[in-house]
N, C-alpha and C positions, 0 to 999 in steps of 0.2 A: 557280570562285571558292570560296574555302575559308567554309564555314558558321559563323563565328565574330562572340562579340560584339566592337563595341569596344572599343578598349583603355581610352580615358576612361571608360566603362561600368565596364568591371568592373575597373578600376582605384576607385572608388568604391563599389562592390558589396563589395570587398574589406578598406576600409578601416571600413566598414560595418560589416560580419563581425566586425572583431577588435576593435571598441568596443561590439560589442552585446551583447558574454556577458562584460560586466565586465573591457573590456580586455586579454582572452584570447583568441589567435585562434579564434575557430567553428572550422579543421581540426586544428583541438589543444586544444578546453577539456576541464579535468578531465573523467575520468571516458572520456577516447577508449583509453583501455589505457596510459596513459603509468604509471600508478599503481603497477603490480607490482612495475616495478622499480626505483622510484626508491628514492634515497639521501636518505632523510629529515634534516631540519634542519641547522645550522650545523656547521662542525669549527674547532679551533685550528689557527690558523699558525705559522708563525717569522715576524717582521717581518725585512726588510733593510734596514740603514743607507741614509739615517737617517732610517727610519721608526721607532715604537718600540709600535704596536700591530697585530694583524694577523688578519682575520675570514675565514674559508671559508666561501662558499655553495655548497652543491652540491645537484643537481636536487629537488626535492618535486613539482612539478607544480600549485603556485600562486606565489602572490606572498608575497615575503618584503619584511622592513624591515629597516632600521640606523639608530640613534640616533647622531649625532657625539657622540662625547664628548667631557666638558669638556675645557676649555682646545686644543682641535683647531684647527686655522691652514688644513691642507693632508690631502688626500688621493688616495691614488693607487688606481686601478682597475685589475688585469688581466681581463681577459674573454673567455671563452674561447665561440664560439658550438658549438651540438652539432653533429654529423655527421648525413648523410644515410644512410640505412638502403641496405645490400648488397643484392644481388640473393637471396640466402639459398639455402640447399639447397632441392631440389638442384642448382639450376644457380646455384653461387657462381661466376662470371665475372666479373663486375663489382662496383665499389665505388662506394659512395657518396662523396659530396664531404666535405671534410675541415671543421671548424668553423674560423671565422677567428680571428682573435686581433688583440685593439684594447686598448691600454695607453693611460690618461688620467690625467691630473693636475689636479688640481683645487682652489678657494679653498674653505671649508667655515667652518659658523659652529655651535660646539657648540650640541647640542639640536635642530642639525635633525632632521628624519624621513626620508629616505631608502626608496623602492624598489628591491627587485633579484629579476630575475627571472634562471631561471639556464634555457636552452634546452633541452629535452627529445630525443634522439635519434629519428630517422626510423623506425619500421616498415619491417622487411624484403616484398620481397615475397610470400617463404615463409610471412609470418607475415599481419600486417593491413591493411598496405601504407598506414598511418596518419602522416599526417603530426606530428612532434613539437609539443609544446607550446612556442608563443610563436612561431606564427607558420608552420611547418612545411607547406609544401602535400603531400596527398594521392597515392600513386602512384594509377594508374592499375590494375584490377582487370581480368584477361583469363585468356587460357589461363596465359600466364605472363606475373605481376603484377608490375609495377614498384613501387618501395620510395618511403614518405614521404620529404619533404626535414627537414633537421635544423631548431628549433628556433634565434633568435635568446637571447642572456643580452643582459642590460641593467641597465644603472644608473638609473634614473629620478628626476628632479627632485621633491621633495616625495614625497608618499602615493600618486600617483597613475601613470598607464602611459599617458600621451599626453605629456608632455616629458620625452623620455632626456639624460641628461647624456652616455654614449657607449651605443656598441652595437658585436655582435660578430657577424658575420651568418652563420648556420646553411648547413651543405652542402645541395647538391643530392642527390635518391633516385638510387638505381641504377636503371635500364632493367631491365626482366622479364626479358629472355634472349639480347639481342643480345650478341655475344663482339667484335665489332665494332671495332676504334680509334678513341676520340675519343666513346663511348657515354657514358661514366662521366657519375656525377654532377660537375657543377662544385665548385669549393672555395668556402664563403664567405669571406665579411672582406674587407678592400681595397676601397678608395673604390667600384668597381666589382666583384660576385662575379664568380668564375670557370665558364668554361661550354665544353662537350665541342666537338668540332668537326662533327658531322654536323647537316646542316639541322632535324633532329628533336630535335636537343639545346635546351634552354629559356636562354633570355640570362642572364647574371649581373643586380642591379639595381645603379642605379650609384645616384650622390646624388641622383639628380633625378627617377626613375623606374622601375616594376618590369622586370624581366626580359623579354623579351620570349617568346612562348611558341611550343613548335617546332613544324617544320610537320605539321603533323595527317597527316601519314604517309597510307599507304595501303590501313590499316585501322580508323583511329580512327572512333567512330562516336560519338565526345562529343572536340570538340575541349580538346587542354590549353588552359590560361587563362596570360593575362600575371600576373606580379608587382604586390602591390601594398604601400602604405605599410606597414611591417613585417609583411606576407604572402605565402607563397611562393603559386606558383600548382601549380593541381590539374593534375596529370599527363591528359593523353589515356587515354581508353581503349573496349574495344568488346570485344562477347562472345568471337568466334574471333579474337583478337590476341593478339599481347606486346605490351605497355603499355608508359609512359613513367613516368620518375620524378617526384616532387613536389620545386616549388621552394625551397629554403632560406629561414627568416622572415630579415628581416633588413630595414636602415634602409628601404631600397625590395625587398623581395624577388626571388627569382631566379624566372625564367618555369617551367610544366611543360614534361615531355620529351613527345616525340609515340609514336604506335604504328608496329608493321611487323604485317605477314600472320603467322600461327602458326608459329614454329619459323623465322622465318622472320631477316633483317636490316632495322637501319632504326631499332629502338623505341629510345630514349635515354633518357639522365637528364638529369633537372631540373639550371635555372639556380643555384649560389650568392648568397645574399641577401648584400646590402652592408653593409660595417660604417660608423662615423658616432664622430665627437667634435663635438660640441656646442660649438664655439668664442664663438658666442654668448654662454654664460653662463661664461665666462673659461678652461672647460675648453682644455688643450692635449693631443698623444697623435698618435699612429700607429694604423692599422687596417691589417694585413696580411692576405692569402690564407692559410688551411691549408694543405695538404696533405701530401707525404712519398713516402718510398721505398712501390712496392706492398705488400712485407712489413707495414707499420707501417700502410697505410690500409686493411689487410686488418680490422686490431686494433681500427680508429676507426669502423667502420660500427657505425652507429645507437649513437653516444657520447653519453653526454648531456653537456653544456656545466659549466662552472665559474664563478663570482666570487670574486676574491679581492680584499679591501680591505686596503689600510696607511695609517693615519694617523701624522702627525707633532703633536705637540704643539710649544705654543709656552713653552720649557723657559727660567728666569731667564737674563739676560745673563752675560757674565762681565767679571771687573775684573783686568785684569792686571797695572796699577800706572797711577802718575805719571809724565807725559814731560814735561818744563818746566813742570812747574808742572800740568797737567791730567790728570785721571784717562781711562785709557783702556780698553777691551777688544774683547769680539767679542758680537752678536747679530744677532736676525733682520733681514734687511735691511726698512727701509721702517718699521721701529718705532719706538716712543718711550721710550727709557731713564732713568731716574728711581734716581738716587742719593740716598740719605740716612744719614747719621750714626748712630751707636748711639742716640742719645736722639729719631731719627725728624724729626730736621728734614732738610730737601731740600737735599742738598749742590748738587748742577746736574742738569742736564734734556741729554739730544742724541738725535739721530737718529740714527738705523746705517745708514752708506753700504751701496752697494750690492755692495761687495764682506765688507760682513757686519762692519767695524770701527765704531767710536765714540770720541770722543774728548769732554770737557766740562771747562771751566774751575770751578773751586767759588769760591763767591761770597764765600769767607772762604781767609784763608791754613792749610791743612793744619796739624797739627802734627806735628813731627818725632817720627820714629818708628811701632809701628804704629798704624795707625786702623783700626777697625772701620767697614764698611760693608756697606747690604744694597741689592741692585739689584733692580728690577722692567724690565719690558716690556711695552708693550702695542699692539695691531695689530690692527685691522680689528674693534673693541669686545671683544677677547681678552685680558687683560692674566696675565701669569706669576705663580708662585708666585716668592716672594723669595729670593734667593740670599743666600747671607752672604760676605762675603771680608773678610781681615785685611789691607790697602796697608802697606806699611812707606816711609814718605813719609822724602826726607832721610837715606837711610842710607847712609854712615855718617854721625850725626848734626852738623850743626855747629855750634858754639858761637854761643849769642848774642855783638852784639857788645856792648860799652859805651858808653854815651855818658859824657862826662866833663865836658861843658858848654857850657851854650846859654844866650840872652838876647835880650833885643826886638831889640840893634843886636849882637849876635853869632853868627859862624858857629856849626854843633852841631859838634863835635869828640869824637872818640872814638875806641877801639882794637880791635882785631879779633884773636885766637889764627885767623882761617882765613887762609893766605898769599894773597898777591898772585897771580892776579888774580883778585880778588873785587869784590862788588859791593855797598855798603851802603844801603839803603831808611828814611830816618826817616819817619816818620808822625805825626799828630797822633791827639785822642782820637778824632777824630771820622770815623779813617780815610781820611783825607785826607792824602797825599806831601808833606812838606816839602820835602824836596831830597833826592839822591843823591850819594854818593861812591865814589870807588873809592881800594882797601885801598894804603896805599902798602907799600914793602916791607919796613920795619920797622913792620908794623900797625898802625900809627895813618891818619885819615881825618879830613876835614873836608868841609864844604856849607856853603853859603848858603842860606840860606829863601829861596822863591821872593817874600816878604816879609814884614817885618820880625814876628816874636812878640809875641802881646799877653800879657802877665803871667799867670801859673800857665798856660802851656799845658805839657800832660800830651804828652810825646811816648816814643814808643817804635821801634826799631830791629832792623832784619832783618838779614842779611847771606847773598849769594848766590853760588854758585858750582858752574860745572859744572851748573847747572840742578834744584841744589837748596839748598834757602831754609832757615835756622834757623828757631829759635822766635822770638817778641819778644824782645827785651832787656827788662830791670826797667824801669821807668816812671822817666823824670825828670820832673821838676815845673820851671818855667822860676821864677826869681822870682817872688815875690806880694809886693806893699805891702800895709801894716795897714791898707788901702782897701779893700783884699778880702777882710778880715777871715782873712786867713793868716800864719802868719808865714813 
């Protein structure tokens, strides 16, 4: 019966570990040789449509932040986890597992604070056989030593490294010196990491649980460990042995690889840690497996990992005119669009469907010709900088019509310069429809009040066509008696 703990054991022990040195796994906190060569602080990127801002992180060997900036709606994550460290000279036979790659998208609210930690590359065996930082299990140390698993990168909710927004899950070590088939370390990434085929190889970890750890071969005299919640497990190992690799960090980490006899077949590499999108907190995304042609995974042993950010801001609506009568254009869906006038009063208010259009009726008749308008937006307490647009309402312009005369017990009557078939709108002062006519075809128009005029009503007249509306007509005044003190 194999001499190992259990797996709930040090599945715990593990999770233990990588919350107890500050959220940095115990087989990778600063200071395990990650430091030499890392690629200190942030770079610029290119954003790609239609993001329009864009942050590289690449490895330091702690934890780094990101501030959303203002007016931010959305942002997207690539992540790249690091690889698992080569078998190294001079028995380079084997490669480490390739880092995963997990793309997210996500809601974001400027000023938040943002962790990101970016996965450190595995220790070759030739070298420390150190498992990378953010989670990396340990090879195994023998005659010939098996190599660290790669380091998980992650995005992390808030300031802190216990809720990831996604994760990219780090490869498995290369095996000490078996030349073997199927030794390699496994790939991370992918709901589940990837894992070699011989029984001494270490499980990938899937969503639910770490990697399971290979079998303690028939030399190991410290058995490898299971995977645990973003910690790969420690490779097997023993004085007269090849060693096993360490398992990739990752959402559940990959198991270690077990040992063989000296010089001997058998010894493996560590499982692939799993990658993770945090759907939970609205995140969406894919988590893939690494890996590649041998050529190119030759290139990726002990890689260390990437983050790259692109934010989209939430950029003014646009106005692209009047359709009947209502202003219309394009913005973020699910917004709230807010028109107003050159002197700042609120022309209308709409939503933006969810194929990204808008349309709004304005609570007053446009005037013909251009108007000046500035649009705002706002979504999820983010609201836009103002755009400005010129509508040219009504063009080509059409004549007001005239009225020629009205009375308590008479039709309004009047002529129109727009041909037949038009449509003429009286109104009173108080913006209220008298009646409608339509244009006959030598211009002239008549209505009926919907009832009869009381003395001085002030009316005024539209006329429509084709779906666009003149200015008023000049104001008629209905009769006043010297009761109303007019004459």
């Amino acid at each position: 019966m194999r001499a190992v703990r259990s797996t709930s054991a040090l599945v715990a022990m593990a999770a233990a570990a990588f919350l107890a040195v500050g959220s940095v796994p115990a087989a990778a906190a600063p200071g395990s040789g990650q430091g030499a060569d890392a690629m200190r602080g942030k770079a610029a990127c290119t954003p790609t449509a239609p993001y329009t801002g864009c942050q590289l992180f690449n490895f330091t060997g702690s934890r780094q932040s990101f501030t959303v900036p203002e007016k931010a709606i959305e942002l997207k994550a690539e992540l790249k986890g690091a690889s698992g460290g080569g078998s190294g000279a001079p028995i380079a036979n084997q490669h480490g597992g390739a880092g995963g790659l997990t793309t997210a998208t996500m809601p974001v609210k400027p000023g938040d604070t943002l962790s990101v930690t970016v996965g450190g590359g595995g220790k070759s065996g030739a070298s420390t056989s150190l498992g990378g930082y953010m989670g990396g299990g340990h090879g195994g140390r023998g005659t010939r030593s098996g190599a660290g698993g790669g380091g998980l990168s992650a995005l992390w909710k808030d300031s802190g490294t216990t809720n990831p927004l996604a994760i990219a899950g780090g490869g498995g070590g290369a095996p000490g010196g078996s030349g073997q088939a199927g030794a390699a370390g496994g790939d991370g990434g992918g709901t589940t990491g990837g894992a070699g085929t011989l029984p001494t190889n270490g499980g990938g970890g899937t969503q639910s649980a770490g990697g399971a750890a290979g079998d303690i071969g028939r030399a190991c005299t410290t058995a490898p460990e299971v995977g645990a919640k973003f910690q790969g497990g420690k490779a097997g190992f023993g004085g007269d042995s090849d060693s096993g690799g360490g398992g990739g960090g990752g959402w559940y980490g990959g198991g270690g690889g077990g040992c063989a006899p000296n010089l001997g077949l058998g010894d493996a590499g560590g499982g692939g840690g799993s990658g993770y999108v945090n759907t939970a907190l609205g995140v969406t995304g894919t988590t893939t497996e690494g890996g590649g042609a041998a050529a190119v995974r030759a290139q990726q042993d002990g890689k260390n990992g990437t983050v790259k950010l692109q934010w989209r801001l939430l950029e003014p609506p646009t106005i692209t005119g009047p359709v009947t009568g209502d202003l219309e254009g394009e913005g973020e869906p699910g917004a709230v669009v807010t028109v107003k006038d050159k002197d700042g009063n609120t022309v209308c208010t709409a939503t933006v469907e969810a194929d990204g259009s808008w349309s709004c009726t304005p609570t007053e008749l446009l005037p013909c010709g251009p108007n000046v308008f500035t649009a705002t937006q706002e979504k999820g307490g983010v609201t836009s900088d103002a755009g400005t647009h010129t509508v040219e309402v009504g063009e080509p312009c059409l004549s007001p019509p005239v009225i020629t005369d009205a009375g308590e017990k008479k039709p309004v009557t009047g002529k129109s310069k727009v041909e037949d078939p038009a449509t003429v709108t009286v109104r009173d002062q108080d913006g209220n429809v008298v009646c409608t006519a339509t244009v006959k075809a030598d211009g002239t128009w008549s209505c009926k009040p919907k009832k009869p005029l009381p003395p001085c009503t002030e009316l005024t007249a539209t006329v429509t066509k084709d779906g666009v509306t003149s200015n008023p007509s000049k104001l008629y005044r209905t009769y006043c008696p010297p009761k109303y003190g007019k004459k």
